[in-house]
C-alpha positions as CSV (number, residue, x, y, z in Angstrom):
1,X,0.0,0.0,0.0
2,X,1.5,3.2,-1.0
3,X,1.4,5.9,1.8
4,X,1.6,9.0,-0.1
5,X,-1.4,10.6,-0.6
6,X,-2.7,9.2,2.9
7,X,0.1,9.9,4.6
8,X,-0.3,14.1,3.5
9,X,-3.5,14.0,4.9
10,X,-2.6,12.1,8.4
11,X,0.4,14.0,8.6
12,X,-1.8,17.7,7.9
13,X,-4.6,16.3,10.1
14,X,-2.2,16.4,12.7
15,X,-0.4,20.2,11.7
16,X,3.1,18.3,11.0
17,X,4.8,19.0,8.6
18,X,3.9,17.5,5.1
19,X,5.5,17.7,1.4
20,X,2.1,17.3,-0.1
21,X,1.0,20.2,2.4
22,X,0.0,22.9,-1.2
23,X,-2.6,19.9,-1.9
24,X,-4.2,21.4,1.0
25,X,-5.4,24.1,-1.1
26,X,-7.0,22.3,-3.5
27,X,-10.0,21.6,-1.4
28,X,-10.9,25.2,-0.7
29,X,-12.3,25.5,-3.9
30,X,-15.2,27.0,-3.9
31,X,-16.6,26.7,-7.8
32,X,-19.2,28.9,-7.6
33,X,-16.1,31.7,-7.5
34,X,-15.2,30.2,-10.7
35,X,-18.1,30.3,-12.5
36,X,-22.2,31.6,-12.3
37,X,-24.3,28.2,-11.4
38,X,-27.8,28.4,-12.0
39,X,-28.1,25.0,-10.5
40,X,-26.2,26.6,-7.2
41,X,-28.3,25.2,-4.0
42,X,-30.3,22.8,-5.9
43,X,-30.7,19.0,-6.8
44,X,-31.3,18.0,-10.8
45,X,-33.3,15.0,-11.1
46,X,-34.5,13.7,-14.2
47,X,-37.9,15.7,-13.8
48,X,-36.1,19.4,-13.1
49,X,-34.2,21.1,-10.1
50,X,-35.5,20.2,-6.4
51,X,-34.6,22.1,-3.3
52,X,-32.7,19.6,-0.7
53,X,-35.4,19.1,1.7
54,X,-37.5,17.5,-0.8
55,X,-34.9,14.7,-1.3
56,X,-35.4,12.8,1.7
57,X,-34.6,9.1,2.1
58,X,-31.7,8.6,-0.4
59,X,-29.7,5.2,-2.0
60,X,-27.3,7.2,-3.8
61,X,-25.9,4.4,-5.7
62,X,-28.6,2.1,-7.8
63,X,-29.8,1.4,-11.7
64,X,-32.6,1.1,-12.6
65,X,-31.7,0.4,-16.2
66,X,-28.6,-1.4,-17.1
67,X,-26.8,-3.6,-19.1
68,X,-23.5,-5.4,-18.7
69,X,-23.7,-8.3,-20.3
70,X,-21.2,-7.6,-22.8
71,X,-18.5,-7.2,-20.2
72,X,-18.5,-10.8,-20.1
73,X,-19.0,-12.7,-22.7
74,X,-17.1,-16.1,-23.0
75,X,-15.5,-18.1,-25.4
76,X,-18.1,-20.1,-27.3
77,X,-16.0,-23.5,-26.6
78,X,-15.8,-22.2,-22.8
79,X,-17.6,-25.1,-21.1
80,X,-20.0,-22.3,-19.7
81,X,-21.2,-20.9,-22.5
82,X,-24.8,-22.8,-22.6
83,X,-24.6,-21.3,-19.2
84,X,-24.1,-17.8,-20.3
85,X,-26.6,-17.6,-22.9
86,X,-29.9,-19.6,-20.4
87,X,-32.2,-17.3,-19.5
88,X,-32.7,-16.1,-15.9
89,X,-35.3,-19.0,-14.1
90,X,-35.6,-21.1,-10.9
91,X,-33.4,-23.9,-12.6
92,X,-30.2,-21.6,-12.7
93,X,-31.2,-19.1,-9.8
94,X,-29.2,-20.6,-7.3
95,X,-26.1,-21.1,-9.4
96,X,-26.3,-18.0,-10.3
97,X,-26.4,-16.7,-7.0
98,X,-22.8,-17.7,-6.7
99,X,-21.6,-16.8,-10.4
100,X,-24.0,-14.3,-11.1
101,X,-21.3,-12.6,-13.9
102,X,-22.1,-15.8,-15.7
103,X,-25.1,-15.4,-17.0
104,X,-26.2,-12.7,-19.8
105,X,-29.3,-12.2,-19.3
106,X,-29.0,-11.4,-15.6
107,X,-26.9,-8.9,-16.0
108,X,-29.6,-7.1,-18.4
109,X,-32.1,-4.3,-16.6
110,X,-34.1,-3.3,-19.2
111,X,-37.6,-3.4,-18.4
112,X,-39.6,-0.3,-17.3
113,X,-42.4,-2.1,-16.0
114,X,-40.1,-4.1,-13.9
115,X,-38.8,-1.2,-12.7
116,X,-41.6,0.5,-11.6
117,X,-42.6,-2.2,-9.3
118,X,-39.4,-2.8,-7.9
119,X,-38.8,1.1,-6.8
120,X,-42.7,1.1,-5.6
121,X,-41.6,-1.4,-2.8
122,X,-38.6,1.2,-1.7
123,X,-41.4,3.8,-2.1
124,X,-43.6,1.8,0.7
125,X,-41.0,1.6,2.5
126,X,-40.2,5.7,3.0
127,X,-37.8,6.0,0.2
128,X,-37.8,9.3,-1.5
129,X,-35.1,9.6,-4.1
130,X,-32.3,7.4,-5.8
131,X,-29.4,7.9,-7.7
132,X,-29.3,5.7,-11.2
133,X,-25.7,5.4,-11.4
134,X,-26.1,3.9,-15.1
135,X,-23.4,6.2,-17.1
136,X,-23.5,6.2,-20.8
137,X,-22.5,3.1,-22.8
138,X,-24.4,0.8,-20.5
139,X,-27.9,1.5,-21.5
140,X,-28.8,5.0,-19.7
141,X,-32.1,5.3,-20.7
142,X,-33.2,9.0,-19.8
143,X,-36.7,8.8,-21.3
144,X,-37.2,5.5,-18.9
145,X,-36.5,7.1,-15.9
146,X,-38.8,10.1,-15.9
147,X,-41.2,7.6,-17.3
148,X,-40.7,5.6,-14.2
149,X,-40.2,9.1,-11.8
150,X,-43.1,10.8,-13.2
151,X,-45.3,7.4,-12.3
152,X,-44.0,6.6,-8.9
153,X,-43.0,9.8,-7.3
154,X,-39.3,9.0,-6.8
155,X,-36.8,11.3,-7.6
156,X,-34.5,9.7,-9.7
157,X,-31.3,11.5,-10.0
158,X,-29.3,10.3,-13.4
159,X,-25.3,9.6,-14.0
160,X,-23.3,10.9,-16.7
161,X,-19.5,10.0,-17.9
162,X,-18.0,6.5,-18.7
163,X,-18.2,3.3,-16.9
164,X,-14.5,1.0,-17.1
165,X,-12.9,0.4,-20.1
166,X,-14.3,-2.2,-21.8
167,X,-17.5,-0.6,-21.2
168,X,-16.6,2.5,-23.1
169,X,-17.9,3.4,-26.5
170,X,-15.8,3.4,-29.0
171,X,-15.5,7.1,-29.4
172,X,-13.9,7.4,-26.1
173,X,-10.5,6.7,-26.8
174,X,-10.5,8.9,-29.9
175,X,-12.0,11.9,-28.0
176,X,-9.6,14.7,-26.1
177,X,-9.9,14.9,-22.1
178,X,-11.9,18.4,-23.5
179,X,-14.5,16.8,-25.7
180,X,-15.5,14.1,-23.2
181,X,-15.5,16.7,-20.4
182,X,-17.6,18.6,-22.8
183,X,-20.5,15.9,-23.3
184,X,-20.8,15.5,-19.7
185,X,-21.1,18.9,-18.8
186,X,-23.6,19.1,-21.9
187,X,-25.8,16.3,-19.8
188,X,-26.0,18.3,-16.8
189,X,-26.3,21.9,-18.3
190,X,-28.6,20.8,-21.5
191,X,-29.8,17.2,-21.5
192,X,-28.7,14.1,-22.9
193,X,-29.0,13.6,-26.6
194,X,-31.4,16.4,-26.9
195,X,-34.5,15.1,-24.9
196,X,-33.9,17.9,-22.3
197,X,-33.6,15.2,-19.7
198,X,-30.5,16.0,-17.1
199,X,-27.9,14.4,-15.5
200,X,-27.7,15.4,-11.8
201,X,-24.0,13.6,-10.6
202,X,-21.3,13.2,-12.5
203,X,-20.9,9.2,-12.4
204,X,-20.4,6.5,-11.8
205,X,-17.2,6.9,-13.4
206,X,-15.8,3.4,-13.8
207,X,-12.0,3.2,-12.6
208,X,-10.1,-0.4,-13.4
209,X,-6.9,-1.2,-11.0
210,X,-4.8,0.0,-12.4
211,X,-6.1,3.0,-14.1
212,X,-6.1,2.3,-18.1
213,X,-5.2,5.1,-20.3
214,X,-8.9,5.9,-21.4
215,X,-9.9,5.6,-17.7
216,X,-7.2,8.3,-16.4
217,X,-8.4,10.9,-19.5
218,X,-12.1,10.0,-18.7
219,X,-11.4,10.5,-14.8
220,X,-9.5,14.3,-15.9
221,X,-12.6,14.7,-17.4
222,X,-15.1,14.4,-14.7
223,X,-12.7,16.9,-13.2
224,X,-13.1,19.5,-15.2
225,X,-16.7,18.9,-15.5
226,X,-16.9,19.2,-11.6
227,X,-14.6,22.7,-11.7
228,X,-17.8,23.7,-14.6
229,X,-20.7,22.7,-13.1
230,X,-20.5,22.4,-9.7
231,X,-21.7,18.9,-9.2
232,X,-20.2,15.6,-7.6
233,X,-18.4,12.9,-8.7
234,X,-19.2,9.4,-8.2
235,X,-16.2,6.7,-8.8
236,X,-16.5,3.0,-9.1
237,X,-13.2,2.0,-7.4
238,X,-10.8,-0.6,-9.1
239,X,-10.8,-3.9,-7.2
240,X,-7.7,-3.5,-5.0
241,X,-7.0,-2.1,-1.9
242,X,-4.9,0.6,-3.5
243,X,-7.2,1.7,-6.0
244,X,-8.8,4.6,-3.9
245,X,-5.1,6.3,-3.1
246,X,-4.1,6.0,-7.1
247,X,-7.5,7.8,-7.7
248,X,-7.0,10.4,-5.2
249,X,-3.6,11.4,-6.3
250,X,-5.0,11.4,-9.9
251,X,-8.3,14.0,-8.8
252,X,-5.5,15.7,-7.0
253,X,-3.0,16.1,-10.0
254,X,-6.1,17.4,-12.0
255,X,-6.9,20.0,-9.2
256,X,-10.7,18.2,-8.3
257,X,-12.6,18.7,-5.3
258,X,-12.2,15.6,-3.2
259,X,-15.1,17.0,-0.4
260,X,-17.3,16.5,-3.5
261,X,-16.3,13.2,-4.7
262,X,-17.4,9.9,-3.8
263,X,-16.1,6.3,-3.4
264,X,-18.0,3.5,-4.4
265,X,-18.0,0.0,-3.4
266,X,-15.8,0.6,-0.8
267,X,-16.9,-2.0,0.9
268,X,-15.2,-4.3,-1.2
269,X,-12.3,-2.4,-1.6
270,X,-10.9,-1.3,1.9
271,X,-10.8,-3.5,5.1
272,X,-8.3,-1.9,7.3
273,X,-9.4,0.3,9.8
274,X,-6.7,2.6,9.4
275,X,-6.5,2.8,5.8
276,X,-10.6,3.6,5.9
277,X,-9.8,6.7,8.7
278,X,-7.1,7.8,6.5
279,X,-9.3,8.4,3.1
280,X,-11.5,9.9,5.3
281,X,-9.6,12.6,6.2
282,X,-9.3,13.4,2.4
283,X,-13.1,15.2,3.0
284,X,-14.3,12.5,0.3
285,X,-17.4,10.6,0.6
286,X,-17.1,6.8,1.3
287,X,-20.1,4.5,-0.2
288,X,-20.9,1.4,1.4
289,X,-23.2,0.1,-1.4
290,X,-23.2,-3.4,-1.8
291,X,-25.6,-4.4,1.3
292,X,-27.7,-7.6,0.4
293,X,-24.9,-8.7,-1.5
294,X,-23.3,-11.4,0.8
295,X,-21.4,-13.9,-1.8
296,X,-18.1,-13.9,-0.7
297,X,-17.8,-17.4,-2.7
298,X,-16.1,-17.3,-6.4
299,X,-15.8,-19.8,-9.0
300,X,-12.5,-19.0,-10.3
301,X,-13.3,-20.2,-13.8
302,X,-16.0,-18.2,-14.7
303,X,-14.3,-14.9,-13.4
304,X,-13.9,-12.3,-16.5
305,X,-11.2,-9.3,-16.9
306,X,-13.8,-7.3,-14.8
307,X,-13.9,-9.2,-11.7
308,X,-10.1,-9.2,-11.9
309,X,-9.5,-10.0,-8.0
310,X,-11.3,-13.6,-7.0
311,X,-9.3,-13.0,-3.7
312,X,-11.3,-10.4,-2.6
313,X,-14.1,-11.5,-0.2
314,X,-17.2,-9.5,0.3
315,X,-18.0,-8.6,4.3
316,X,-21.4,-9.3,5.2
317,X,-23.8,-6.4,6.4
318,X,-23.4,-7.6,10.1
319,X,-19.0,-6.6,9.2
320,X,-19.9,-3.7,7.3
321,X,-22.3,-2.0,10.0
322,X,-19.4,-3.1,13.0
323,X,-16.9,-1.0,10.7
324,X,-19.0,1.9,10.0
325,X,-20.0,2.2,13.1
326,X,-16.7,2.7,14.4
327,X,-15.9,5.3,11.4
328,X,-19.2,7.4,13.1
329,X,-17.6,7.1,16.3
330,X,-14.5,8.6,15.6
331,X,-16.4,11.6,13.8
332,X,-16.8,10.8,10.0
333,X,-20.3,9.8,10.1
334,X,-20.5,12.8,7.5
335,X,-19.0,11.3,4.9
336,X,-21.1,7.7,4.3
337,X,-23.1,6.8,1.6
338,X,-25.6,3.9,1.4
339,X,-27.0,1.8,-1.4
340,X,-27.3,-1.6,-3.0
341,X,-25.8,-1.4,-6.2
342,X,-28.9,-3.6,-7.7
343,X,-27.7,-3.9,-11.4
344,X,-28.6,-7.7,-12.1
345,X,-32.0,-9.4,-12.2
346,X,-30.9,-11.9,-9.3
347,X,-31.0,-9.3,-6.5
348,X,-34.5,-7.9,-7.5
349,X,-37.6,-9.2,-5.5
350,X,-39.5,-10.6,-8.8
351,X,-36.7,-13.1,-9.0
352,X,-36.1,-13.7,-5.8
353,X,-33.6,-11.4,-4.7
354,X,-33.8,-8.9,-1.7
355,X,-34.7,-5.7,-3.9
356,X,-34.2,-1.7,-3.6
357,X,-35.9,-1.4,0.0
358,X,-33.6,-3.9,1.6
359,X,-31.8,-1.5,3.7
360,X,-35.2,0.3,4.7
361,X,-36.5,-2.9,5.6
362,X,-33.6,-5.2,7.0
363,X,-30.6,-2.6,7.3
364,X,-32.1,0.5,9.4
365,X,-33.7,-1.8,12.2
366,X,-30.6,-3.6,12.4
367,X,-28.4,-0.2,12.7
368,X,-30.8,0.6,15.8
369,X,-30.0,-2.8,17.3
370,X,-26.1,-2.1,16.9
371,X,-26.2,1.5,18.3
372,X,-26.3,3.8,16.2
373,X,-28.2,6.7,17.1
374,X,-31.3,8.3,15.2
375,X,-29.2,10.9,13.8
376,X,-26.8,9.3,12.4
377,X,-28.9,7.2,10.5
378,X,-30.3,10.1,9.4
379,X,-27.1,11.3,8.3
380,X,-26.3,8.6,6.0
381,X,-29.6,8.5,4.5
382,X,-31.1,11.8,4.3
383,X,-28.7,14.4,5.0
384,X,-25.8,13.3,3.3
385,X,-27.5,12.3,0.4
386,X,-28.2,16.1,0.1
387,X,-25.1,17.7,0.7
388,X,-23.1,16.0,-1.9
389,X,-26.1,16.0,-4.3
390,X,-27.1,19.3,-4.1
391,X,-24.9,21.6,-6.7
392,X,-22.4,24.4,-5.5
């Protein structure tokens, strides 16, 4: 594990002296001195601009349309391949369970009606608003989710930017840092692909370990856009424990804001105690959003380039809650996210799976039983949901 970036902002936590102390700096910057914002003090969902007290009850980390498959498809002589291509029933559920990247047609979200009933359950269960984290190249459907908003009440808050690598469209590694930076500031200030529908976060922008070329210009990008427009940036972390420090020194070589900038799936990511304090004291947001997803257990053989690090095991929520907890004690309970991360038909409730109201139902009585304290719940669900989503 390098200690570089960490280390600056132990070391300046604690007024010693630090050779990454100009860094410090960086996250002063205020952008509305940069620029007018006419989305200053307000949330964009996919319906128009909302003040921050209507957002309420917030997964900031969900799709509700999505489609991965193509991320790994195998060999047609690879002795999965019948596998692969069966569709999503009872028969292959519970392998599926355990391999869920096997299968294609799990890793599909596409249908609205689906979606509609799945979000009505979080809706019955208090939720207010979610963030689709779908980015383009993966199926972001814009038109969908106000569909789906303007039907259930829900404000849905939509992505924009590039997912990892392989996801990318083919236009990505042609294009500067400046025209990619340029299409998703064009999301957020005039709609995507002219339907007038904007993006509200900048995300999830899709990080491999290590960074690829195309990812580093697409990550310099949601920089700039950040510095433009004021919003957040949301980052799907590289699966190694080192993955949030290379992305940090990265957003700090490109002069981002780090107190607007969150970490996803960090709870498959980073274990150590330490390590978790340290990027908190960066001032960026750390997003536990895997809950429900308990399948620490990897067939090696049916692994693809994108889950590139079978030996990482995911906590369960009982691990995860013992950790955060601890990270609200010492004072940081400011700076956590929570979501699910649904993206595959496996973990919603019409096919058995545990669905977008699991931490409503199952998670928040369970946080009461473990101590933590009304407000803090709160926190994590309402009121920091609204800080980092609401535009400078």
């Amino acid at each position: 594990m390098r200690k570089s970036v960490l280390r600056c902002f132990r070391c300046c936590h604690q007024k010693r002296d630090c050779k990454f102390q100009p860094y410090g700096k960086i996250f002063e910057i205020n952008v509305r001195l940069l620029m007018p914002n006419e989305l200053s003090g307000k949330i964009q969902t996919v319906t128009g601009t909302i003040s921050r007290d209507k957002l309420g009850t917030t997964l900031t980390h969900e799709h509700l349309f999505i489609d991965l498959a193509r991320l790994f498809e195998p060999d047609i002589n690879d002795d999965n391949y019948e596998f692969f291509h069966s569709k999503l029933d009872i028969e292959v559920l519970g392998a599926i369970r355990y391999y869920h990247q096997a299968n294609h047609d799990n890793y599909q979200l596409l249908d609205k009606q689906t979606a509609i009933d799945e979000i009505l359950l979080y809706k019955k269960y208090g939720g207010v608003s979610v963030v689709d984290a779908t980015s383009i190249g993966i199926s972001r459907n814009p038109e969908g989710l106000r569909d789906i908003s303007e039907q259930t009440g829900i404000n849905i808050i939509m992505g924009s930017g590039f997912y990892v690598n392989d996801a990318h469209p083919e236009y990505v590694a042609q294009s500067s840092e400046k025209e990619l930076a340029k299409q998703i500031i064009r999301d957020i200030s005039e709609g995507v692909e002219g339907t007038g529908i904007r993006s509200g976060i900048i995300g999830e922008i899709g990080c491999s370990w290590p960074l690829t070329v195309n990812e580093k210009k697409v990550l310099a990008a949601a920089s700039v856009a950040q510095k433009e427009t004021g919003g957040s940036i949301l980052i799907h972390l590289g699966r190694d424990e080192e993955s949030p420090e290379e992305i940090l020194e990265f957003l700090i070589e490109n002069k981002a804001d780090l107190s607007r900038t969150i970490l996803g799936h960090i709870d498959r990511t980073v274990f150590e105690r330490e390590q978790l304090i340290d990027i908190a004291k960066t001032g960026c947001y750390l997003e536990w959003d895997l809950f429900g997803n308990e399948s620490s257990v990897c067939n090696e053989t049916l692994i693809s380039r994108y889950f590139d690090n079978p030996s990482i095991n995911h906590p369960n929520d009982g691990t995860k809650l013992n950790t955060i907890l601890d990270l609200v004690t010492e004072g940081y309970g400011n700076k956590i996210l929570f979501a699910q991360d649904i993206c595959t038909k496996h973990r919603l409730i019409k096919y058995g799976g545990h669905g977008y109201a699991y931490i409503l139902r199952h998670i928040v009585p369970y946080m009461y039983s473990r101590g933590f304290t009304k407000e803090a719940v709160e926190n994590i669900l309402v009121k920091n949901p609204a800080d980092v989503l609401t535009f400078l």
